[in-house]
N, CA, C and O atoms as a Tinker XYZ file with bonds, in Angstrom:
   448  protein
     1  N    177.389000   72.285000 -132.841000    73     2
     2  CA   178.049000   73.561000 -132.654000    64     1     3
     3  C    179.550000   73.441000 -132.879000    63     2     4     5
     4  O    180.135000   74.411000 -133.360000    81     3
     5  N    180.241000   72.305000 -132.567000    73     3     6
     6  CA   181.614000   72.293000 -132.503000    64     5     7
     7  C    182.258000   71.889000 -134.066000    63     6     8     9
     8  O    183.445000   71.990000 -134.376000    81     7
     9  N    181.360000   71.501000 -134.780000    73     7    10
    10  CA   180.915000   71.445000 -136.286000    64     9    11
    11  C    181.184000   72.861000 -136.895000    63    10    12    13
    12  O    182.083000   73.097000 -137.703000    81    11
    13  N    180.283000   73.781000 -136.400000    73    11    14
    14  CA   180.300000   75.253000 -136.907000    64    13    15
    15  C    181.747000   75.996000 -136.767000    63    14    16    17
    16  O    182.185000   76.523000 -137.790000    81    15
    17  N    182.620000   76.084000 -135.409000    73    15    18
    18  CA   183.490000   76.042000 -135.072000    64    17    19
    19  C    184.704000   75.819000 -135.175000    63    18    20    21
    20  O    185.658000   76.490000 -134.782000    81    19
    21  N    184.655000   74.511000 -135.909000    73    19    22
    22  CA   185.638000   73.925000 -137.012000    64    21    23
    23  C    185.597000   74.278000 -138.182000    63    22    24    25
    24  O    186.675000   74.078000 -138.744000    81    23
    25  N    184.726000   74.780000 -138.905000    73    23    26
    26  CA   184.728000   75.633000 -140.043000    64    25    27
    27  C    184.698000   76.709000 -140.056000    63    26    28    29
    28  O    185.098000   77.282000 -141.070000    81    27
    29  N    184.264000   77.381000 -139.063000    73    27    30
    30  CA   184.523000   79.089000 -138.712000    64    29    31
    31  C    186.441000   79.283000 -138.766000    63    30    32    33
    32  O    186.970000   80.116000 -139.502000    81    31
    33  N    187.135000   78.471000 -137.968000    73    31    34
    34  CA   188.323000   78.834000 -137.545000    64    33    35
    35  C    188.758000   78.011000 -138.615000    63    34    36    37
    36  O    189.005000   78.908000 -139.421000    81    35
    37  N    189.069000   76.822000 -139.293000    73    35    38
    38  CA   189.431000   76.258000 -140.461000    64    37    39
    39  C    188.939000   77.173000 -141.585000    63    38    40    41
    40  O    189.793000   77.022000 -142.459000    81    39
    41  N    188.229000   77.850000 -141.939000    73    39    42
    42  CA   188.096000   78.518000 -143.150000    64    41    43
    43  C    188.746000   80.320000 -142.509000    63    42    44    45
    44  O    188.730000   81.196000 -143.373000    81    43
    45  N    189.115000   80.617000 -141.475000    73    43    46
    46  CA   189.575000   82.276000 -141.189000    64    45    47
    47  C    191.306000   81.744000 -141.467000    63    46    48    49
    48  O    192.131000   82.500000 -141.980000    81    47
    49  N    191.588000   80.510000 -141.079000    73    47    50
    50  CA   193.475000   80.467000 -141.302000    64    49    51
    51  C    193.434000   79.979000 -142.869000    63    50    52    53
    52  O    194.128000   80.508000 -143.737000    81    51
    53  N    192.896000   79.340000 -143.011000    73    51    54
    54  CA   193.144000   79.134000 -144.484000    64    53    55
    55  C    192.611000   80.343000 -145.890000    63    54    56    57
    56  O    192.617000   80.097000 -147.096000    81    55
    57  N    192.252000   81.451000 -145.300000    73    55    58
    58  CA   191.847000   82.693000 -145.728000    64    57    59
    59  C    193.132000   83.278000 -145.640000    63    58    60    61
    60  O    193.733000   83.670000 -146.640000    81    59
    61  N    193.742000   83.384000 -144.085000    73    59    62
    62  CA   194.829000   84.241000 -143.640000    64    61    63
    63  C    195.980000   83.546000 -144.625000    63    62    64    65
    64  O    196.345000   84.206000 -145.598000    81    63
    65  N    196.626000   82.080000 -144.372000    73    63    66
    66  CA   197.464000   81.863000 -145.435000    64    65    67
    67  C    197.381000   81.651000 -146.651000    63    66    68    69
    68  O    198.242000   81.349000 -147.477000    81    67
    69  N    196.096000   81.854000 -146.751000    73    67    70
    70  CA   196.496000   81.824000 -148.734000    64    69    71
    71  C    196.870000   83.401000 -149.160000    63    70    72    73
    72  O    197.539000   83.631000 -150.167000    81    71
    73  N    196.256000   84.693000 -148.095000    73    71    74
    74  CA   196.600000   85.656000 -148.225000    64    73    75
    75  C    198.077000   85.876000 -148.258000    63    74    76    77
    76  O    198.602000   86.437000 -149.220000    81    75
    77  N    198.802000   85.420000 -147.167000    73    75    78
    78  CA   200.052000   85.531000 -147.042000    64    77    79
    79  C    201.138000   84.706000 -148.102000    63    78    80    81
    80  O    202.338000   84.961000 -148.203000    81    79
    81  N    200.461000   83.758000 -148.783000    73    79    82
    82  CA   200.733000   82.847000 -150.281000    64    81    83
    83  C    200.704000   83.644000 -151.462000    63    82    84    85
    84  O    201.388000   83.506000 -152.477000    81    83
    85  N    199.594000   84.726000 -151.140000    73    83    86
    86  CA   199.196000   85.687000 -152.688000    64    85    87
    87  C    200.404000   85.952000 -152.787000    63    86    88    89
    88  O    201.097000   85.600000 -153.742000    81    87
    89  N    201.059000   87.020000 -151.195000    73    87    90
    90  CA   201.562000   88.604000 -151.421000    64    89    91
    91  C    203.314000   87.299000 -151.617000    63    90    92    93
    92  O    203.940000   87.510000 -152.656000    81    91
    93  N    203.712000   86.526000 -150.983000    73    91    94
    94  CA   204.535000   85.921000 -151.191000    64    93    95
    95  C    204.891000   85.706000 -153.042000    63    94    96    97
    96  O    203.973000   85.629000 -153.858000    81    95
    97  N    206.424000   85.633000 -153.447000    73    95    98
    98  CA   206.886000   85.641000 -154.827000    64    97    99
    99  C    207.485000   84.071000 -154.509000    63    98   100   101
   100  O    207.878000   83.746000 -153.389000    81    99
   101  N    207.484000   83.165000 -155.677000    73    99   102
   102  CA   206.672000   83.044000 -156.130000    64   101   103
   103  C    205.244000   82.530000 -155.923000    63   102   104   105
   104  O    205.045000   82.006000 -154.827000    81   103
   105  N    203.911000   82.603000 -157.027000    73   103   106
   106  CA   202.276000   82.738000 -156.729000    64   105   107
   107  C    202.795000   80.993000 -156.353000    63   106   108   109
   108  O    202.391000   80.635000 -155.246000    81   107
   109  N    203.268000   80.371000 -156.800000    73   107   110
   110  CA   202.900000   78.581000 -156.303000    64   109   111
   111  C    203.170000   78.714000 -155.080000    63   110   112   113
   112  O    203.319000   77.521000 -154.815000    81   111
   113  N    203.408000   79.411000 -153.820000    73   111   114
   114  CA   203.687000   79.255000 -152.736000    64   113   115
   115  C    201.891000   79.575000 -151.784000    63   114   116   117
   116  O    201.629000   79.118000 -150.671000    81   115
   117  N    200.995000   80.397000 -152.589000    73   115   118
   118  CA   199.526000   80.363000 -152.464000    64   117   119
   119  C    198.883000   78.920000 -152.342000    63   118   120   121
   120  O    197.872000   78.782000 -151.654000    81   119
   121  N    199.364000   78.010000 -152.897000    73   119   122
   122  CA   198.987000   76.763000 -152.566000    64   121   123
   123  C    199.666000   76.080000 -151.485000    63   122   124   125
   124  O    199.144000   75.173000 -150.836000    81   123
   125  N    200.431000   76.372000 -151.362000    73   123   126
   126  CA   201.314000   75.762000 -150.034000    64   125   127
   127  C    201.058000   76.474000 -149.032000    63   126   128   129
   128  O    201.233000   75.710000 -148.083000    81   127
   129  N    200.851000   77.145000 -148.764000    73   127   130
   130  CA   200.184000   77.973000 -147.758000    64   129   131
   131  C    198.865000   78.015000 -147.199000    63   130   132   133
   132  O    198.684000   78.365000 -146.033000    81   131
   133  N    198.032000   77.712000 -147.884000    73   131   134
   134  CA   196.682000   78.068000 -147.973000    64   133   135
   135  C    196.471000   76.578000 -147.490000    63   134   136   137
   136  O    195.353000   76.474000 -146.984000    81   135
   137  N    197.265000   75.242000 -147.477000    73   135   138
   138  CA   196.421000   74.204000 -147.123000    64   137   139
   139  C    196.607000   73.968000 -145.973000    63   138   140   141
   140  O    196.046000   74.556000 -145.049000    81   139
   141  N    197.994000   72.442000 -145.786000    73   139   142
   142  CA   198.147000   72.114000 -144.831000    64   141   143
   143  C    198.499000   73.024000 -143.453000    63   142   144   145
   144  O    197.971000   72.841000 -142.357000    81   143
   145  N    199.427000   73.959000 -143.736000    73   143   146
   146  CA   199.692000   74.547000 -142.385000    64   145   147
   147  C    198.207000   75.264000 -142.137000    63   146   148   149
   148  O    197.966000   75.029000 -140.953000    81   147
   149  N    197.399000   75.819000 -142.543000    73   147   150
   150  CA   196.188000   76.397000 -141.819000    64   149   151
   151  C    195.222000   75.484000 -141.400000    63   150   152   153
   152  O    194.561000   75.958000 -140.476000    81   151
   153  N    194.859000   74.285000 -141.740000    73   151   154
   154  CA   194.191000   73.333000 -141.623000    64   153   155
   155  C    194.651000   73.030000 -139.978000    63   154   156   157
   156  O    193.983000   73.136000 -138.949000    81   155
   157  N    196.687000   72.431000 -140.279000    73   155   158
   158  CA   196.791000   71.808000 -139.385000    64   157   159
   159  C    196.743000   72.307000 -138.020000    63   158   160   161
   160  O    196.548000   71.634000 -137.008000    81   159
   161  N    196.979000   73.791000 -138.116000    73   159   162
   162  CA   196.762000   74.931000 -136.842000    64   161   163
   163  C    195.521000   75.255000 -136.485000    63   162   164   165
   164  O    195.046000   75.880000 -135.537000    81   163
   165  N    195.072000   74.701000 -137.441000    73   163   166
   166  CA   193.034000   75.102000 -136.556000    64   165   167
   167  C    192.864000   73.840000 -136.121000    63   166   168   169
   168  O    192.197000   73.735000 -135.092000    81   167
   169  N    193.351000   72.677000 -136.697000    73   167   170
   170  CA   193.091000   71.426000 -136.256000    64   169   171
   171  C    193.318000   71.530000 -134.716000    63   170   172   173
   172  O    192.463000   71.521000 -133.830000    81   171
   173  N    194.599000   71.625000 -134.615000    73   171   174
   174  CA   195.656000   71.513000 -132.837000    64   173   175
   175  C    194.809000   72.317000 -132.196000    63   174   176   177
   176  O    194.343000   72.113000 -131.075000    81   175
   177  N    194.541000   73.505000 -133.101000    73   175   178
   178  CA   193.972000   74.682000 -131.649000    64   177   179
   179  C    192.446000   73.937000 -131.295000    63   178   180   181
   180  O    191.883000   74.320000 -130.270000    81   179
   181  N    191.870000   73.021000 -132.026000    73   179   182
   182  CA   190.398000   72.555000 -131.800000    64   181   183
   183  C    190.625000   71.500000 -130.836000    63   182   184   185
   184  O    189.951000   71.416000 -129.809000    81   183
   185  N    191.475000   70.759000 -131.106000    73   183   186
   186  CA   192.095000   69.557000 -130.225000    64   185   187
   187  C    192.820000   70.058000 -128.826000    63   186   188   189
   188  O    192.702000   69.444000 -127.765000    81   187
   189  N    193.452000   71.055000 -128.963000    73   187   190
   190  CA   193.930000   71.718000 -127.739000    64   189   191
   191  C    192.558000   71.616000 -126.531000    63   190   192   193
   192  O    192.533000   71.017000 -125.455000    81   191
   193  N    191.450000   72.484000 -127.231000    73   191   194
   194  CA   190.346000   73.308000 -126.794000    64   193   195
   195  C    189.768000   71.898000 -126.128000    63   194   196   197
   196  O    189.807000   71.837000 -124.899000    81   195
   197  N    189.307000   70.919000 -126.758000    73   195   198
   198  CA   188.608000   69.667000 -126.714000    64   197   199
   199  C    189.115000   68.593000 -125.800000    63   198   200   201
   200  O    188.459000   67.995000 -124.947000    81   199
   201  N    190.380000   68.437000 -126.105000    73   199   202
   202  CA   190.716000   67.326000 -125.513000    64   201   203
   203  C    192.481000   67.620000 -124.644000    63   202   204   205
   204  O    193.382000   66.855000 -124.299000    81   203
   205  N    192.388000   68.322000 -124.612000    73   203   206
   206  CA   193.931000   68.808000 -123.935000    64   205   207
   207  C    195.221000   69.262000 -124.555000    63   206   208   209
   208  O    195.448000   68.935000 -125.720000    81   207
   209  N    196.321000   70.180000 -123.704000    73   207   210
   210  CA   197.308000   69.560000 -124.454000    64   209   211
   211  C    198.108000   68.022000 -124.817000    63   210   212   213
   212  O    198.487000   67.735000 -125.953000    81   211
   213  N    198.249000   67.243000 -123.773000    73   211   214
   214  CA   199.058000   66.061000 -123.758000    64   213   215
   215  C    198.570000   65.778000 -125.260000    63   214   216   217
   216  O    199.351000   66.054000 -126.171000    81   215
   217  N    196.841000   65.036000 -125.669000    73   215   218
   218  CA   196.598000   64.519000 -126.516000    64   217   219
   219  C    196.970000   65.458000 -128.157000    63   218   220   221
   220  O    197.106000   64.903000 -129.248000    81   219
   221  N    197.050000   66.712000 -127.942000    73   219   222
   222  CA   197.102000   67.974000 -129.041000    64   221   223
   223  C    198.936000   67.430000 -129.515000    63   222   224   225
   224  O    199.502000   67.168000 -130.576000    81   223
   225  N    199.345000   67.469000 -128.046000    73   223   226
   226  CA   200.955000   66.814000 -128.531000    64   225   227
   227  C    201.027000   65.374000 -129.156000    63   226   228   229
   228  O    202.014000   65.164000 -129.862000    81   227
   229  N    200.633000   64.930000 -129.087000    73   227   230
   230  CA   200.263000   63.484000 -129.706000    64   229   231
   231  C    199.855000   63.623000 -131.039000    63   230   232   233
   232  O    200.513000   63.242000 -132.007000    81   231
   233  N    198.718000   64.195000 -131.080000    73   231   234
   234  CA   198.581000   64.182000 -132.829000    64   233   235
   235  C    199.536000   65.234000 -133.516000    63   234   236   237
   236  O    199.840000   64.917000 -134.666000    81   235
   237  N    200.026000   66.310000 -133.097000    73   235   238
   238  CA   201.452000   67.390000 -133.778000    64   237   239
   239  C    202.648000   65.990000 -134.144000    63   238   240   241
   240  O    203.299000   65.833000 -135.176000    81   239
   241  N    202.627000   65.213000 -133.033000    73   239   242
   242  CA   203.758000   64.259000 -133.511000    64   241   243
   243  C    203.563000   63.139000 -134.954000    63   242   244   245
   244  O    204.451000   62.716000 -135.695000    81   243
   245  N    202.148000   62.887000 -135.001000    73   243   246
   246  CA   201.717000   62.355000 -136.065000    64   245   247
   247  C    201.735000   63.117000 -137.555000    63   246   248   249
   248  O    201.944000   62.775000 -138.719000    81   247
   249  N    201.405000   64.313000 -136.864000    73   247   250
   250  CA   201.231000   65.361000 -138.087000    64   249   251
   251  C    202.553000   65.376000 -138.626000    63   250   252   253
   252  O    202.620000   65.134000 -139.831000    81   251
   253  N    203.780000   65.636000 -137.930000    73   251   254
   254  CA   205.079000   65.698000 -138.472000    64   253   255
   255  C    205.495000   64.376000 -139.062000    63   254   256   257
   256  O    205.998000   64.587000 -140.166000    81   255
   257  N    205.482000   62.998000 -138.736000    73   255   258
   258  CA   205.681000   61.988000 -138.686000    64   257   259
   259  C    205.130000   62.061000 -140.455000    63   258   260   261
   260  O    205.858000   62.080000 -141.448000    81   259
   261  N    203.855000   62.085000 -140.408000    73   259   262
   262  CA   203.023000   62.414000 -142.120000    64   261   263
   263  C    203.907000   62.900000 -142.617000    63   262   264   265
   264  O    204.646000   62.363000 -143.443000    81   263
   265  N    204.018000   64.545000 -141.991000    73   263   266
   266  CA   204.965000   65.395000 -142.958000    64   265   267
   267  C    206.429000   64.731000 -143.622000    63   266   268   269
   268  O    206.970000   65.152000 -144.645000    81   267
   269  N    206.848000   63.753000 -142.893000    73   267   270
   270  CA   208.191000   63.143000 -143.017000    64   269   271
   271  C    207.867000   62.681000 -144.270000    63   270   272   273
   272  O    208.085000   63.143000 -145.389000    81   271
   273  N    207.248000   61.582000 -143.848000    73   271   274
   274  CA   206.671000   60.617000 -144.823000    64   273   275
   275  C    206.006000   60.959000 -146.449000    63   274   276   277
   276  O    205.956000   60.352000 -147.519000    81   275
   277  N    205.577000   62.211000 -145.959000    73   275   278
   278  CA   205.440000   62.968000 -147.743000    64   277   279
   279  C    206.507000   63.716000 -148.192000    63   278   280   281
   280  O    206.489000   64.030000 -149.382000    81   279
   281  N    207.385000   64.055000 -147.542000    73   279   282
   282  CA   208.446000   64.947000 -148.170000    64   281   283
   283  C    209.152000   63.588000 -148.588000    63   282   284   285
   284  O    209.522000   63.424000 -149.750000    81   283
   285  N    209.267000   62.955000 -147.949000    73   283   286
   286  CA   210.351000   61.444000 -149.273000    64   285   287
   287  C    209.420000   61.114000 -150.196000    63   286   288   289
   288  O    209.758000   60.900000 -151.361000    81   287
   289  N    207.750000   61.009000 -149.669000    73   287   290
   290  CA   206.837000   60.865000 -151.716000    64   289   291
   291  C    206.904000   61.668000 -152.581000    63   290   292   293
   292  O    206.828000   61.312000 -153.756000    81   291
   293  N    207.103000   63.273000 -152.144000    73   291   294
   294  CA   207.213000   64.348000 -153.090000    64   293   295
   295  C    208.910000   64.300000 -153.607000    63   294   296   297
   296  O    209.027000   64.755000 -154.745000    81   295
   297  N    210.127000   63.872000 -153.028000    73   295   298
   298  CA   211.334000   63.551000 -153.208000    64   297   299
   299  C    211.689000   62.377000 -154.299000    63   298   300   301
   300  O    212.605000   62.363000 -155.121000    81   299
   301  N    210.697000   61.422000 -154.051000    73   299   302
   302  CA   210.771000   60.348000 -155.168000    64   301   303
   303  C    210.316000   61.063000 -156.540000    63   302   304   305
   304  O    210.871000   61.176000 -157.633000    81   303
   305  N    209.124000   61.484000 -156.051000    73   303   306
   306  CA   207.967000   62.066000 -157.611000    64   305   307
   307  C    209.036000   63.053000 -157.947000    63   306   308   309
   308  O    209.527000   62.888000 -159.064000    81   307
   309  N    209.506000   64.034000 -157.242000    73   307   310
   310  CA   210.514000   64.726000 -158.587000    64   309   311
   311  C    211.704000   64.439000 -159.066000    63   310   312   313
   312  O    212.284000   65.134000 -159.900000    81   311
   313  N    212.310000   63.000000 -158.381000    73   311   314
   314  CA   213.188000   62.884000 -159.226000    64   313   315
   315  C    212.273000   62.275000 -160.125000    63   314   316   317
   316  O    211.986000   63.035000 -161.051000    81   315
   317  N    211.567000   60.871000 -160.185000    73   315   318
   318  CA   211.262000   59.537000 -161.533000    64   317   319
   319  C    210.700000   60.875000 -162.496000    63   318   320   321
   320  O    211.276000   60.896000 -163.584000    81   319
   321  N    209.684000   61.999000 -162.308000    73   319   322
   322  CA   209.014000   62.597000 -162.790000    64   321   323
   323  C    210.154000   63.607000 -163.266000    63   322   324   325
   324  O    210.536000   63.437000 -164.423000    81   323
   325  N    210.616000   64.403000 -162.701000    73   323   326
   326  CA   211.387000   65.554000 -163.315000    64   325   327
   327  C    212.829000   65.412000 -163.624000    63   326   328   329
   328  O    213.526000   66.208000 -164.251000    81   327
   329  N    213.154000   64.349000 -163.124000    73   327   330
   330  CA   214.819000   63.565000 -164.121000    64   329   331
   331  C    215.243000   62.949000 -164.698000    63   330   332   333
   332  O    216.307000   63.026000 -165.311000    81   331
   333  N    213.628000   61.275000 -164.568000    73   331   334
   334  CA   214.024000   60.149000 -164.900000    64   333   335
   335  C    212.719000   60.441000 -165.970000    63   334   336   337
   336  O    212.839000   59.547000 -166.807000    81   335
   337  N    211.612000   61.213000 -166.312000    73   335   338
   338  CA   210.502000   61.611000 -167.394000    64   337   339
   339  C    209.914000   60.503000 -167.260000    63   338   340   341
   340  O    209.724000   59.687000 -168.161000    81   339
   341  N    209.638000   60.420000 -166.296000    73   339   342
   342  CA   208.752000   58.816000 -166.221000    64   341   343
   343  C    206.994000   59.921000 -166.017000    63   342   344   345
   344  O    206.802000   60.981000 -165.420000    81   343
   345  N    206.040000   59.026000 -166.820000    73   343   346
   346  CA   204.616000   59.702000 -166.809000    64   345   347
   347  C    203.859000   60.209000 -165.045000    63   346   348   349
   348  O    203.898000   59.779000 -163.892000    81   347
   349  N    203.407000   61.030000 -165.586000    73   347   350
   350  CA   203.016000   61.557000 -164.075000    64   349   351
   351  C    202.148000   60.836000 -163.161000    63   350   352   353
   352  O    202.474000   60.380000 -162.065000    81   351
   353  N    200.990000   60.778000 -163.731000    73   351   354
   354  CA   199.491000   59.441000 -162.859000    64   353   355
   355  C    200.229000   58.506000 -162.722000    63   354   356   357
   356  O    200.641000   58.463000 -161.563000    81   355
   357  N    200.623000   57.691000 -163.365000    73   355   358
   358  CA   201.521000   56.373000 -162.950000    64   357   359
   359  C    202.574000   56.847000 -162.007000    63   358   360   361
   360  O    202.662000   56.511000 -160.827000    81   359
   361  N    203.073000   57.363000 -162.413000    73   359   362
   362  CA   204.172000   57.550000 -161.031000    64   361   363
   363  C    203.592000   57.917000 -160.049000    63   362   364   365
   364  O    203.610000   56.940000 -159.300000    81   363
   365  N    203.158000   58.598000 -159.640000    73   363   366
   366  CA   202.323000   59.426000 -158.829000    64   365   367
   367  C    201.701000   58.282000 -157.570000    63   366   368   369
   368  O    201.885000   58.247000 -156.353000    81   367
   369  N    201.124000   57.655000 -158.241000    73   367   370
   370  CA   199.781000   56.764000 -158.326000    64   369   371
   371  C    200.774000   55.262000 -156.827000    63   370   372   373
   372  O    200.537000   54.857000 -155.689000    81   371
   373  N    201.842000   55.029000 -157.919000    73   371   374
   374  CA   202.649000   53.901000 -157.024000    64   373   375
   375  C    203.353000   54.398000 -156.383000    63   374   376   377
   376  O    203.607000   53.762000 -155.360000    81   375
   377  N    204.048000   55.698000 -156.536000    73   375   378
   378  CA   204.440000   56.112000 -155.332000    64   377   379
   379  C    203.979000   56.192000 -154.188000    63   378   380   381
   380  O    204.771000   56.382000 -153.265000    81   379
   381  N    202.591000   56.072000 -153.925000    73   379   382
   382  CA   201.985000   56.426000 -152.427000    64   381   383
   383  C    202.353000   55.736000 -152.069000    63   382   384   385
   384  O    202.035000   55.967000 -150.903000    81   383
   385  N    203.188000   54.356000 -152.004000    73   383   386
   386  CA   203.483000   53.305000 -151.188000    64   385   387
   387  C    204.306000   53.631000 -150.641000    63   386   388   389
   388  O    204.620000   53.006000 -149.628000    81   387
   389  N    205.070000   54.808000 -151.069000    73   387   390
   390  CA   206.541000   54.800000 -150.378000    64   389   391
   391  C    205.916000   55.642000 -149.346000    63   390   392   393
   392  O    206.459000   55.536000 -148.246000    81   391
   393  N    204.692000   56.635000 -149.423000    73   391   394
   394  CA   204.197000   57.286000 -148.195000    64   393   395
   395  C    203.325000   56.720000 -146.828000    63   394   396   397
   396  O    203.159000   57.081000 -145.663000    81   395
   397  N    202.889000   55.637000 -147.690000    73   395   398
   398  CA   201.989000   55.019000 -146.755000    64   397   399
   399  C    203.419000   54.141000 -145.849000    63   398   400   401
   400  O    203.056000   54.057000 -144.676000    81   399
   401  N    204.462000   53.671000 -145.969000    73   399   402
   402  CA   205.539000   52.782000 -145.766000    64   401   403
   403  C    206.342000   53.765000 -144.994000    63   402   404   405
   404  O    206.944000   53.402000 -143.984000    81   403
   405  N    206.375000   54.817000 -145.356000    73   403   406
   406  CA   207.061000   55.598000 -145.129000    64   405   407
   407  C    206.278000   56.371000 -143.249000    63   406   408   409
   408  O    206.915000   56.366000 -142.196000    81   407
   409  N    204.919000   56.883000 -143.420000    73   407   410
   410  CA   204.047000   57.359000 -142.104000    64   409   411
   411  C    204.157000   56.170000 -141.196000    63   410   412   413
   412  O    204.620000   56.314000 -140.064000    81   411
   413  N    203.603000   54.561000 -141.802000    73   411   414
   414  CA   203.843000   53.465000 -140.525000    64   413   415
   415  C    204.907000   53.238000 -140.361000    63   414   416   417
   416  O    205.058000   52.679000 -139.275000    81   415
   417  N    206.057000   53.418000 -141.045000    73   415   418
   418  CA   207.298000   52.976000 -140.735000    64   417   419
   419  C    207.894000   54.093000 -139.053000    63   418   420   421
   420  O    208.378000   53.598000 -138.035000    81   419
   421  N    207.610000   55.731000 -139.320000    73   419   422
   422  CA   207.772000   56.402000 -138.207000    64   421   423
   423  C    206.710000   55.822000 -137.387000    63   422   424   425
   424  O    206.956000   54.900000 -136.609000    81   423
   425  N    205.756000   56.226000 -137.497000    73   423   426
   426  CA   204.759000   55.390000 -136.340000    64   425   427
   427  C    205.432000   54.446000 -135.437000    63   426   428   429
   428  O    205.795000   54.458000 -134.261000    81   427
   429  N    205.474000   53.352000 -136.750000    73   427   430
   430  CA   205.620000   52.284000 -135.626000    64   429   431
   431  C    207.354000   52.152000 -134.995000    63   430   432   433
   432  O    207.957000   51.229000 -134.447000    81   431
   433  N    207.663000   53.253000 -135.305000    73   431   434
   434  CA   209.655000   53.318000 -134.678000    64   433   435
   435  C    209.667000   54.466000 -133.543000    63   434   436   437
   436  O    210.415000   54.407000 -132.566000    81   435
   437  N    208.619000   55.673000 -133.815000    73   435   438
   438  CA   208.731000   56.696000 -132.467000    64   437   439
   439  C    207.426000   56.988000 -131.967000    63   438   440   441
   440  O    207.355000   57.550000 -130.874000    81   439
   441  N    206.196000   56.646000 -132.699000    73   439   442
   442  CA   205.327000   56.810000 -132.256000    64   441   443
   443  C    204.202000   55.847000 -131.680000    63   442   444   445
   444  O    203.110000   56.224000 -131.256000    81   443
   445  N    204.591000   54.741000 -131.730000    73   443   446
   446  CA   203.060000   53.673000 -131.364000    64   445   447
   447  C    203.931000   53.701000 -129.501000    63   446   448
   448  O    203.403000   53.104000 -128.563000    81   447
């Protein structure tokens, strides 16, 4: 049941923000909308429901900690990619290190 639940409320926010992505200028903001933030708000509110707040605050701190950690992989990829014309899959591809380096590096400095 808590299966059903998680896809009932994970598929109604990610309905609601991709809606609010359509009516938004410009349409590439429909993808940014429509994923992580609706995902991650049905996530918390399931974790809230389940296991408390204390632990719901615990993973929001991880969630941001991620978020850190991909905004410097998406920061690298557009400069090598959109200044330095370096190929996309390859770049792309070795950059995750700087994300994966980047999530344990917060982890293990504010969060373990």
């Amino acid at each position: 049941m808590d299966m059903v639940v998680r896809f009932l409320v994970g598929g109604a926010l990610v309905s609601l923000f991709a809606l609010i992505g359509d009516v938004l200028k410009p349409k590439g903001f429909a993808g940014l909308f429509g994923a992580a933030p609706s995902v991650a708000l049905a996530s918390l509110g399931l974790t809230i429901a389940a296991q408390g707040k204390l632990y719901a605050a615990i993973e929001a701190r991880s969630m941001i900690a991620g978020a850190v950690a991909f905004l410097l992989y998406a920061l690298a990829c557009v400069y090598l990619i959109g200044m330095r014309h370096f190929r996309a899959a390859p770049t792309t591809l070795a950059l995750l290190s700087i994300w994966v380096m980047g999530a344990f590096g917060l982890w293990a400095a504010f969060l373990r």
